[in-house]
C-alpha positions in Angstrom: 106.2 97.7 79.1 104.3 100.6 79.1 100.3 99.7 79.3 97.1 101.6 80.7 96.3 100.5 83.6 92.4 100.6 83.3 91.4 98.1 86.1 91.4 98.8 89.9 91.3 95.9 92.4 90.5 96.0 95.8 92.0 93.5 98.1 91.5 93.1 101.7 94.3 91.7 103.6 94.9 90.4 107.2 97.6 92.2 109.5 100.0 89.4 109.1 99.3 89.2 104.9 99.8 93.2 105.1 102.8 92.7 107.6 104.0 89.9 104.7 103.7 92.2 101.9 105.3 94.9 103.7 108.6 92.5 103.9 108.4 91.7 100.4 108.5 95.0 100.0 111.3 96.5 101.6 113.3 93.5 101.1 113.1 94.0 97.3 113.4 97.5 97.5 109.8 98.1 95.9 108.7 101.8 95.5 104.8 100.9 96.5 103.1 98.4 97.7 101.0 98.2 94.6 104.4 97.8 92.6 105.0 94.2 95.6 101.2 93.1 94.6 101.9 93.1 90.9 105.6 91.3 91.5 104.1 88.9 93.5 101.3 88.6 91.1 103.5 88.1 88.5 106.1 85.1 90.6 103.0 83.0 91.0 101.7 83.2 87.7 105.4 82.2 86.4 105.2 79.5 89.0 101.9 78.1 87.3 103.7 78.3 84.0 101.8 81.4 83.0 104.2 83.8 81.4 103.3 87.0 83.3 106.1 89.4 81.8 108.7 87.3 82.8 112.2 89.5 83.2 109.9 92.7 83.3 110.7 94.7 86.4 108.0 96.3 88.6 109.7 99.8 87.9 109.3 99.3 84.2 105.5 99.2 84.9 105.6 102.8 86.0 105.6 103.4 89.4 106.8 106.5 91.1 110.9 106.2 91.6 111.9 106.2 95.5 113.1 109.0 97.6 116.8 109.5 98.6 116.2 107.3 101.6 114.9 104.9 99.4 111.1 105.0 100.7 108.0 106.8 99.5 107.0 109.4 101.9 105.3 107.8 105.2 107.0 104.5 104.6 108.9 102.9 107.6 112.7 103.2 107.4 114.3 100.0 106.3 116.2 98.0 109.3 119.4 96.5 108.2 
């Protein structure tokens, strides 16, 4: 899928929904936490029965590959 992304959204989160997020995250390998907001995003509009892309990776929707460590730059290293 390759669409313009026209639309920004602001979201405020709480330090345990950021903390939450951040798990997602690493625990899915995710490049950006942008890239977790839309998967997420997209699991609880399939859970409503909304067809959201389903079987459409968050890497297909553009987002900048990782880094040999598998983290953007600043990221926290993964604990295994």
């Amino acid at each position: 899928m390759n669409e313009l992304r026209a639309e920004r959204l602001q979201v405020m989160l709480s330090p345990d929904e950021l903390a939450a997020l951040d798990d997602f995250r690493f625990n899915h390998r995710m490049p950006t936490r942008a890239a977790a907001v839309r998967e997420l995003l997209r699991l609880g509009l399939a859970g409503t029965g909304t067809d959201a892309g389903a079987g459409v990776k968050s890497s297909d929707y553009g987002v900048f590959d990782r880094g040999p460590d598998g983290h953007m730059q600043g990221d926290a290293p993964q604990e295994d």
